[in-house]
C-alpha positions as CSV (number, residue, x, y, z in Angstrom):
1,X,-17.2,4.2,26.0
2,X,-17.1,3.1,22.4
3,X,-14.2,3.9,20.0
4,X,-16.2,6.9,17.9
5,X,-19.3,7.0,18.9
6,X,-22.0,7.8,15.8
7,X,-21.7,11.6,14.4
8,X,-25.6,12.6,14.3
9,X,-25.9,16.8,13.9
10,X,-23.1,19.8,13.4
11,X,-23.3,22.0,16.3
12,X,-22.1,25.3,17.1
13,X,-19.7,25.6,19.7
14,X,-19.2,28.5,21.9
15,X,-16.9,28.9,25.6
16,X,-17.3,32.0,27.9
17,X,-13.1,31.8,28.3
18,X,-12.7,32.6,24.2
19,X,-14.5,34.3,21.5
20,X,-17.8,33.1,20.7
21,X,-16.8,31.5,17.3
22,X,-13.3,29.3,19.0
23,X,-13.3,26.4,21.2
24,X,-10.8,25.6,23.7
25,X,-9.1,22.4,22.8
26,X,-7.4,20.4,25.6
27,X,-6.3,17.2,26.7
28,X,-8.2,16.8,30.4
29,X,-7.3,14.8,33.2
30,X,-9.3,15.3,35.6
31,X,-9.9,12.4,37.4
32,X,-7.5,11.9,40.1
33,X,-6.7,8.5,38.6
34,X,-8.2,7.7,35.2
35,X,-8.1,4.4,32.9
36,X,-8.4,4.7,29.2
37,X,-8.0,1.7,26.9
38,X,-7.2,1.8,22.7
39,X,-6.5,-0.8,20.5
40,X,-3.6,0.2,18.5
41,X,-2.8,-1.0,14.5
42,X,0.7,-0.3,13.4
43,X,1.3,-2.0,9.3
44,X,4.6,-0.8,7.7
45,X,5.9,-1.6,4.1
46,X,9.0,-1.3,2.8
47,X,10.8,-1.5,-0.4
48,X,14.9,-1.4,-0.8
49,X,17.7,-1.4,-3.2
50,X,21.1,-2.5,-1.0
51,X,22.7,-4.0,-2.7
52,X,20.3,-6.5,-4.4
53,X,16.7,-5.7,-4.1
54,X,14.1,-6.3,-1.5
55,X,10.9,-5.3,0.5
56,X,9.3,-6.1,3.7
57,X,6.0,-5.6,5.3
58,X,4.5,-6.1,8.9
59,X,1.0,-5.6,10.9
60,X,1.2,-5.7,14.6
61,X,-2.4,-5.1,16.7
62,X,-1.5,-4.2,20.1
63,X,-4.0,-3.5,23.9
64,X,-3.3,-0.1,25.4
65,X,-4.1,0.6,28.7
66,X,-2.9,4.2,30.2
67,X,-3.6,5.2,33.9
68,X,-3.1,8.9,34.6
69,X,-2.5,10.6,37.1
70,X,-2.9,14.9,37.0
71,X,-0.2,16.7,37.5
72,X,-0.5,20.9,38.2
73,X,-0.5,23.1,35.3
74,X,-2.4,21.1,33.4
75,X,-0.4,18.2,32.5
76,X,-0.4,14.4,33.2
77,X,2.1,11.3,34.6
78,X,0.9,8.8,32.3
79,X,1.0,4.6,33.1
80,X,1.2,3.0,29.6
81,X,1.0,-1.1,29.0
82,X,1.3,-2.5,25.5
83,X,-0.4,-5.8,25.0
84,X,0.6,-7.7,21.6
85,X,-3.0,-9.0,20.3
86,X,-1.4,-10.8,17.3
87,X,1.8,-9.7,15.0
88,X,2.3,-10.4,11.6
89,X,5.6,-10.6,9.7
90,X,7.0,-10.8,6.3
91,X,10.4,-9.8,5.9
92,X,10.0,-6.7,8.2
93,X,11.2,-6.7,12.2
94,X,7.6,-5.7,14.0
95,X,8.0,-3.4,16.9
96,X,8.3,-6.7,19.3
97,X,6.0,-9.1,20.5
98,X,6.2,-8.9,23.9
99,X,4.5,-6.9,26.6
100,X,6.0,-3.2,27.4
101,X,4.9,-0.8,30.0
102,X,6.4,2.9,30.3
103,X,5.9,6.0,32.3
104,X,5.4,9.5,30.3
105,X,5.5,12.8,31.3
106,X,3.1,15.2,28.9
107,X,1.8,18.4,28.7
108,X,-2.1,19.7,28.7
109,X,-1.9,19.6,24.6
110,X,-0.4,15.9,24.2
111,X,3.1,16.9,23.7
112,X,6.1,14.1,25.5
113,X,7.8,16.3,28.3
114,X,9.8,13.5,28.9
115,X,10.0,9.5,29.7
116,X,10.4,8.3,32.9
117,X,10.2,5.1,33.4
118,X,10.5,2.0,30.9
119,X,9.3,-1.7,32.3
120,X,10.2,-0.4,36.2
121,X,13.6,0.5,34.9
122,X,14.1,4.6,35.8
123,X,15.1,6.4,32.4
124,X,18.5,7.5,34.0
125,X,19.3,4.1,34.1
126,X,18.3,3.3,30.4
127,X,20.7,4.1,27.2
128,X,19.2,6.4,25.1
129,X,18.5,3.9,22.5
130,X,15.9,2.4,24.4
131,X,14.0,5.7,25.2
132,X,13.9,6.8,21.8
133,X,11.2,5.2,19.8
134,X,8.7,5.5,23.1
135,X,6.5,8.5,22.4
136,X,2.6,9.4,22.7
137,X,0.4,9.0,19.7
138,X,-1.9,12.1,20.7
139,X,-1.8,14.5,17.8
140,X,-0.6,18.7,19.5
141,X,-3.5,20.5,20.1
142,X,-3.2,24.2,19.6
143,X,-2.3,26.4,22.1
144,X,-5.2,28.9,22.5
145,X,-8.6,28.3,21.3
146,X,-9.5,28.2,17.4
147,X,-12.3,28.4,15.3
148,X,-13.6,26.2,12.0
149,X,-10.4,26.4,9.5
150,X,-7.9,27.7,12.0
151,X,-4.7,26.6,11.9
152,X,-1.8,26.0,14.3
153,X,2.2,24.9,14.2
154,X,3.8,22.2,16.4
155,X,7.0,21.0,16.3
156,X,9.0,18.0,17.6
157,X,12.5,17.1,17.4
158,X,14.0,13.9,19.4
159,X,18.0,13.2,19.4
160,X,18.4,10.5,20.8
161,X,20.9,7.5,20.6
162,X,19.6,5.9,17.2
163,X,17.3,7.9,16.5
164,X,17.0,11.7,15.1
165,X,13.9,13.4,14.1
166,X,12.7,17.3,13.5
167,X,9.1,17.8,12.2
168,X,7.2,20.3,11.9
169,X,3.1,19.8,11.7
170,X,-0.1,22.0,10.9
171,X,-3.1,21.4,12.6
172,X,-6.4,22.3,11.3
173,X,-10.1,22.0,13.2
174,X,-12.0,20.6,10.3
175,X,-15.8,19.9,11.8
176,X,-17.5,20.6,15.7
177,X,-19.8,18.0,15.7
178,X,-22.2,15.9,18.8
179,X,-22.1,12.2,18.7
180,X,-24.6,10.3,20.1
181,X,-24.2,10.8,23.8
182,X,-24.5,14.4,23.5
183,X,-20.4,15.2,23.7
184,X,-19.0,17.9,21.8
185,X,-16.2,16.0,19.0
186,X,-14.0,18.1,17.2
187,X,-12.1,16.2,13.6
188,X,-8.9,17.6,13.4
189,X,-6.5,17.3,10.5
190,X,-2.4,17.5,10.2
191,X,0.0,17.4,7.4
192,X,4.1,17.6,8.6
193,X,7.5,16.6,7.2
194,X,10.8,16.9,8.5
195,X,14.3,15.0,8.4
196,X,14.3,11.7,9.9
197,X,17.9,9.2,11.0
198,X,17.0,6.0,12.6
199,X,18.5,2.5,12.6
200,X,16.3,-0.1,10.8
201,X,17.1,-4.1,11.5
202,X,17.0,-5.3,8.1
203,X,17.9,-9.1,6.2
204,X,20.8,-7.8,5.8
205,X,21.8,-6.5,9.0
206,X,21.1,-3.5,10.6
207,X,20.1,-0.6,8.1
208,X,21.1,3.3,8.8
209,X,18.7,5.5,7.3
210,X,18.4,9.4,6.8
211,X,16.2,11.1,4.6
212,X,13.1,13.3,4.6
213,X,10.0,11.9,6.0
214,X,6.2,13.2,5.6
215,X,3.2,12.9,7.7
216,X,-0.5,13.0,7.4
217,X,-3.0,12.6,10.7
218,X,-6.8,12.4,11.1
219,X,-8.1,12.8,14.8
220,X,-11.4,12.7,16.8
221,X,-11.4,14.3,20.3
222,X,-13.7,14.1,22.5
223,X,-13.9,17.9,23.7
224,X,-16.3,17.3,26.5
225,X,-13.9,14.3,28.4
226,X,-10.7,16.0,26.8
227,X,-10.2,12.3,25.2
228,X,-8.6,10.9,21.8
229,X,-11.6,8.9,20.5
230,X,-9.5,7.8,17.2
231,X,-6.4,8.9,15.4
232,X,-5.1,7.7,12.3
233,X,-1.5,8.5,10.6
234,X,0.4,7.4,7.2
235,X,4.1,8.4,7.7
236,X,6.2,8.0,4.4
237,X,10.0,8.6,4.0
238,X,13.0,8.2,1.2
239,X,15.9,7.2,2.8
240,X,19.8,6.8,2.1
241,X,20.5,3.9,3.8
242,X,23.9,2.1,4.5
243,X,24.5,-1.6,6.3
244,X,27.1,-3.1,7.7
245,X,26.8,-6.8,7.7
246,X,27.6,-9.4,10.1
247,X,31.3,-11.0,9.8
248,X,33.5,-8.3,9.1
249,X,32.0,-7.4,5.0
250,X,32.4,-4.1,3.7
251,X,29.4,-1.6,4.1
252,X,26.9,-1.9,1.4
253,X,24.6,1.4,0.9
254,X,21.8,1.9,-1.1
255,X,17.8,3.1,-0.8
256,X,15.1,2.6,1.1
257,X,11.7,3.6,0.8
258,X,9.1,3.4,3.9
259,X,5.0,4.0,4.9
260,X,4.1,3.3,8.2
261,X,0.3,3.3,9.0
262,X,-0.9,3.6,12.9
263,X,-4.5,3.8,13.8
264,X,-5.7,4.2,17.2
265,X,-9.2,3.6,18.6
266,X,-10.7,3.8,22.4
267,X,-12.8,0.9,23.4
C-alpha cells in the first residue's frame, strides 16, 4: 500500500453506529498479527544565546516497521524497529544512529498506555531517562464519532526522568475524501501548546531547557484499514536554558530557541 494514495472525489460518509452526518474514527487492529512500514523524517534547528552565540541543525530519515498484535478493548501491543536510512549533522546531536526496537502499549485512538519493552530490555529494568523520549507518532483521535468541522481535546503529560511535558491539542476533521482504491480517508488537523523541560546535549555540554512549546499536525487516515497513511508535525519552543560544562566551570544559562519537523509516510 502506497504512502497517500491519490485523493480523486469528496464523499459523504455515513455509519449505522452514529448519526448519519459523523464518522467513527479509530485506529484498527484487526489482524491478529499485522505489519505496517513508514519512512520517518525528523529535521530540527536550533538557535542559542549561552553564553556566546550558536545554532545547530540536523535531518535524520529513519525505516519503521511495527508488528501488532490486538489486544481486548480495542487496543494494541505494538513491535516497533527504527532503521537509520542516513543522518545528517551540523552542530545538533541527531536522535542516534543506530538501530532501536521497543514495545508499546496503546489505546484504540493512538494514545501511549505505556512502554514495555526497550531493545529486549523490560521497562522495569530501564531508568526513566531511557523511556522517556519513546512515544507513538499517531495523532489522538476523538473519542466518539464527529462530523466535518468538529472538534475534540486530547491531552498528554509525560514526567519522566529528563524529560517533562503537558500539552494540550485540538483536533479537527477537515475533509472525508476516497482515494484511489476506493477507501474512505479522513485529513485531520491539530494545533496544541503546553510547557515543555528536557535535557538537550549541546557544544557546550549538556543543555536544561524549560519553556513553552507549540504544536501544529496534519494527518491522513485511512478510515477503512483504521491506518495513518501520513502525518506531518512542526513543534516550536522558547526555552530558558542553563549548562553545566565539563571540568568543574560555573553554570552558564542563557536561551534557546527550537523547531522540530517529523513527517511520517507508509510505504
Amino acid at each position: 500500500m502506497k504512502a497517500r494514495a491519490t485523493i480523486v472525489a469528496v464523499i459523504a460518509i455515513a455509519s449505522s453506529a452514529c448519526r448519519p452526518d459523523t464518522v467513527d474514527l479509530r485506529y484498527r487492529y484487526d489482524e491478529p498479527t499485522e505489519h505496517l512500514q513508514y519512512v520517518l523524517t525528523a529535521r530540527a534547528q536550533a538557535e542559542w544565546e549561552i553564553g556566546e552565540p550558536g545554532r545547530g541543525s540536523y535531518t535524520a530519515r529513519f525505516q519503521v516497521e511495527e508488528n501488532i498484535q490486538p489486544q481486548e478493548g480495542g487496543g494494541a501491543i505494538v513491535d516497533v524497529t527504527m532503521t537509520p536510512l542516513d543522518v545528517q549533522e551540523d552542530g545538533l546531536l541527531p536522535p542516534g544512529s543506530e538501530e532501536r526496537r521497543f514495545r508499546l502499549e496503546l489505546g484504540p485512538n493512538g494514545e501511549k498506555l505505556g512502554v514495555l519493552e526497550v531493545g529486549g530490555v523490560p521497562a522495569t529494568e530501564l531508568d526513566d531517562d531511557e523511556l522517556a523520549l519513546i512515544g507513538t507518532y499517531r495523532p489522538p483521535l476523538p473519542l466518539e464519532p464527529v462530523g466535518l468541522g468538529d472538534n475534540w481535546e486530547a491531552r498528554e503529560e509525560v514526567t519522566l526522568g529528563s524529560v517533562s511535558q503537558q500539552i494540550a491539542t485540538t483536533g479537527v476533521l477537515e475533509e472525508l475524501l476516497r482515494n484511489e482504491d476506493g477507501n474512505r480517508v479522513a485529513l485531520l488537523s491539530y494545533t496544541g501548546a503546553g510547557p515543555l523541560s528536557h535535557v538537550l546535549p549541546l557544544p557546550q555540554g549538556e543543555a536544561t531547557l524549560s519553556g513553552d512549546t507549540s504544536v501544529t499536525i496534519d494527518a491522513d487516515l485511512d478510515i477503512d484499514r483504521g491506518v495513518l497513511l501520513r502525518a506531518t508535525s512542526t513543534t516550536e519552543g522558547a526555552f530558558d536554558a542553563r549548562v553545566i560544562p565539563a571540568g568543574e566551570k560555573a553554570p552558564i544559562t542563557g536561551t534557546l530557541e527550537l523547531q522540530l519537523e517529523l513527517d511520517i509516510r507508509e510505504l
